[in-house]
C-alpha positions as CSV (number, residue, x, y, z in Angstrom):
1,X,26.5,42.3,0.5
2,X,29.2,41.0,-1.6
3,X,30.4,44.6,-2.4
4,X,30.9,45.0,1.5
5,X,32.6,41.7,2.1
6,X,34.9,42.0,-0.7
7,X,35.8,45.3,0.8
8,X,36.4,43.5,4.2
9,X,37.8,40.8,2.6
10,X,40.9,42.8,0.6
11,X,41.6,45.3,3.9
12,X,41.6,42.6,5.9
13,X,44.3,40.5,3.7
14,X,46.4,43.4,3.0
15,X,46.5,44.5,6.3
16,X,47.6,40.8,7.0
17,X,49.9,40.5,4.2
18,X,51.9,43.8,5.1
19,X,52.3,42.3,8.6
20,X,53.7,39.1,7.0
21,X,56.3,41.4,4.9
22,X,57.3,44.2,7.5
23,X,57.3,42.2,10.5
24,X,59.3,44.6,11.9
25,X,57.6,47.7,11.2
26,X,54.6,46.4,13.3
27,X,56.5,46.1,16.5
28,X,59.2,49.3,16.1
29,X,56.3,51.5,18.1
30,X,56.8,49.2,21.0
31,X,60.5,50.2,21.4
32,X,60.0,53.7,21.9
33,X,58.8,55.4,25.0
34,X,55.6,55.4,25.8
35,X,52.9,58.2,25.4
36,X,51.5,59.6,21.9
37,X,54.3,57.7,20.0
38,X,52.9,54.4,20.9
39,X,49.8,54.7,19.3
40,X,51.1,57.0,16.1
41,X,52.7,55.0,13.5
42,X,56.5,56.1,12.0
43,X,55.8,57.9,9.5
44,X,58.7,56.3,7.8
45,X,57.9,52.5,8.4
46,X,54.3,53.8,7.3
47,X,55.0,55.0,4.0
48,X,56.2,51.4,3.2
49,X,53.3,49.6,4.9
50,X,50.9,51.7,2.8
51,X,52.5,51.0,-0.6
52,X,52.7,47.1,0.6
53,X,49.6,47.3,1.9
54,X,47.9,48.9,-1.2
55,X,50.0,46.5,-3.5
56,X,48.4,43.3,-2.0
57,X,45.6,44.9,-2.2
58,X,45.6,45.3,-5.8
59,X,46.6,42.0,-6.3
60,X,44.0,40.0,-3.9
61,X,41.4,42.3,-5.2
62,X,42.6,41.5,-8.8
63,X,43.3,37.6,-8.5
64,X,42.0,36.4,-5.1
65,X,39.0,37.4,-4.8
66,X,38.0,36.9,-8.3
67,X,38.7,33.2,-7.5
68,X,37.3,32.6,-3.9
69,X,33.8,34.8,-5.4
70,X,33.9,32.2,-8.1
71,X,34.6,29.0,-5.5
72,X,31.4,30.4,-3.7
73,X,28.9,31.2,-6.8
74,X,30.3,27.3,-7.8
75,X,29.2,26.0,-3.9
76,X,25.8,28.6,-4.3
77,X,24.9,26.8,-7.3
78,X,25.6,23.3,-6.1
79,X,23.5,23.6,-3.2
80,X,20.8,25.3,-5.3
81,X,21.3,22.2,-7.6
82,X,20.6,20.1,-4.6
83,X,17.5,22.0,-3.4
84,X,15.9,21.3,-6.7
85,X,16.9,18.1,-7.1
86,X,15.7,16.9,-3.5
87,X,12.6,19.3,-4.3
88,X,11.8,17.2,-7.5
89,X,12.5,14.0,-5.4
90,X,9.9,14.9,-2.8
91,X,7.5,15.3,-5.6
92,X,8.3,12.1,-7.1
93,X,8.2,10.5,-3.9
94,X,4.7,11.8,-3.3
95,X,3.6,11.1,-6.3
96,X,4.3,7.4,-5.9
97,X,3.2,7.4,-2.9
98,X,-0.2,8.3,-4.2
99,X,-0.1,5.7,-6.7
100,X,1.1,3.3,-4.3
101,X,-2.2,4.1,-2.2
102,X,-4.3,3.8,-5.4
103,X,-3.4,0.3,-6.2
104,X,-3.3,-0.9,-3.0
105,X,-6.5,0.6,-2.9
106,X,-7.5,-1.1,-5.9
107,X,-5.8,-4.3,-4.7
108,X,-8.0,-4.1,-1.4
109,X,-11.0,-4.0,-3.2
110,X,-10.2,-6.7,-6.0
111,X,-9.6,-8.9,-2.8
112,X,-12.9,-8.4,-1.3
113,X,-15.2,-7.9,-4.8
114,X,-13.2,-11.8,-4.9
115,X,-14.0,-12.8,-1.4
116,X,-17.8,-11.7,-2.4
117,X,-17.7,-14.0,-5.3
118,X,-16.2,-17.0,-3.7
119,X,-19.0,-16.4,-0.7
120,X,-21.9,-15.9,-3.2
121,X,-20.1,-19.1,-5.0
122,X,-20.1,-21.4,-2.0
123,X,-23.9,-19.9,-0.8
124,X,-25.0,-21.5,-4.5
125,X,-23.0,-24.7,-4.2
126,X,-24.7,-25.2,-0.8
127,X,-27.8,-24.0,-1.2
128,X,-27.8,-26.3,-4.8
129,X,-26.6,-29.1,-2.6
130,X,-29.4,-29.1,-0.1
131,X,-31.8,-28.6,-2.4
132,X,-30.6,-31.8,-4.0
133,X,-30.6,-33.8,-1.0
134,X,-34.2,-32.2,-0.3
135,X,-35.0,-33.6,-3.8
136,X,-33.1,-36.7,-3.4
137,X,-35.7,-37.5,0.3
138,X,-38.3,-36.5,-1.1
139,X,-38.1,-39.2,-4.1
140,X,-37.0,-41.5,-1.3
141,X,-39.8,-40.6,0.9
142,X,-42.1,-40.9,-2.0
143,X,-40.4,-44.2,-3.2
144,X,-41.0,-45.3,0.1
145,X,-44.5,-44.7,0.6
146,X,-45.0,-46.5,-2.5
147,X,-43.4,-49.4,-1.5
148,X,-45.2,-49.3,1.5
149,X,-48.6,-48.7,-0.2
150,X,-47.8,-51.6,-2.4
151,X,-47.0,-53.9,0.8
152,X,-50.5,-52.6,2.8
153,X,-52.3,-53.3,-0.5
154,X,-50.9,-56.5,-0.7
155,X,-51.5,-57.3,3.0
156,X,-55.2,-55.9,2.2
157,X,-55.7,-57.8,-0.6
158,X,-54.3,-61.2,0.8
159,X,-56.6,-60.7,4.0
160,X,-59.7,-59.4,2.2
161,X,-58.9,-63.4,-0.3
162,X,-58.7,-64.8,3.2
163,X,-61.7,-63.4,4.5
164,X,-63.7,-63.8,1.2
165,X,-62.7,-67.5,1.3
166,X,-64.0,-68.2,4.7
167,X,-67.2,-66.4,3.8
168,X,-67.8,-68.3,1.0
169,X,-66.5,-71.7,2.6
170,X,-63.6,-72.7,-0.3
171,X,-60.5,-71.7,-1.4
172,X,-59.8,-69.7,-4.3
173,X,-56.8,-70.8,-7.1
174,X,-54.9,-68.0,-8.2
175,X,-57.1,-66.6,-11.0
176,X,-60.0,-66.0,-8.9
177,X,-57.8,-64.6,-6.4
178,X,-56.3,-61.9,-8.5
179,X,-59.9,-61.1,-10.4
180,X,-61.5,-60.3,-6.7
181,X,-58.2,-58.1,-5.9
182,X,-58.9,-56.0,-9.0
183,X,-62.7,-55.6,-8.2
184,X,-62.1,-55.0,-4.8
185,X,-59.6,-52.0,-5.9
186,X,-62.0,-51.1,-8.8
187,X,-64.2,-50.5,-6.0
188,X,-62.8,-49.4,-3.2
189,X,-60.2,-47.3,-5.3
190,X,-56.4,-46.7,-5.2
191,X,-54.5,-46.4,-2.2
192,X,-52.0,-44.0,-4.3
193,X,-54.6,-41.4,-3.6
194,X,-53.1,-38.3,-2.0
């Protein structure tokens, strides 16, 4: 293909470049009158236009084209350059792109193997915390029936002195009082009893 257009390319200028130096010779064929001489070049202007013609020839096909084959080889080799290199990029660029997607990836589930924790975290605080305040009213509860064991004892006991002392007709001092309390609880047993 370049064979052909370097072919095209040097009759093409030297066909040019001998209109450029026999401007004359071109038009002469006009002058005449019409018919075959119109279309038949003189054979005298046409010896001179084939010289010139063959002489630029030479000389495009010697420096010209020599220089506008290298200008496109250079422009060939730029944009060959260019393909690579944007070629490479796109594989770079996909490349991060896929490592982009694995961290964030990664990133993603960090943040929720976290979110996890901190949920599994806060479950144990809270379950800790009401097992504490179940511990903390049961001890109350159990404080408290104590007390209030302590209080119906003590009510028992002071009515059960009272009664005693109207069954037997006197009043007891403080020493007898308590030693019939602990009988009657000897007896009748603890009101701790579950």
């Amino acid at each position: 293909m370049r064979a052909r257009a370097k072919k095209g390319f040097g009759i093409g200028a030297c066909a040019v470049a001998s209109l450029l130096a026999f401007p004359g010779v071109a038009f002469a064929a006009e002058e005449e009158e019409g018919g075959l001489a119109v279309i038949l070049p003189n054979m005298v202007e046409f010896i001179p236009m084939l010289v010139a013609f063959i002489i630029l020839w030479i000389i495009l096909a010697k420096f010209g084209w020599p220089m506008f084959n290298g200008m496109l080889e250079k422009r060939e080799n730029t944009i060959r350059e260019a393909l690579k290199k944007s070629e490479e990029a796109k594989i770079e660029s996909e490349r991060v792109l896929a490592e982009y997607k694995a961290q964030s990836a990664q990133l993603i589930a960090d943040a929720r193997a976290a979110g996890d924790a901190v949920k599994l975290d806060i479950t144990n605080k809270a379950q800790a915390e009401a097992n504490d305040m179940i511990a903390k009213a049961k001890s109350t509860i159990e404080a408290e029936k104590k007390q209030a064991i302590a209080e119906l004892q003590s009510s028992v006991a002071n009515l059960a002195v009272d009664v005693a002392g109207r069954l037997i007709g006197n009043d007891l001092n403080e020493s007898e009082h308590r030693a019939i309390i602990e009988r009657y609880v000897k007896e009748a047993g603890s009101f701790n009893a579950n």
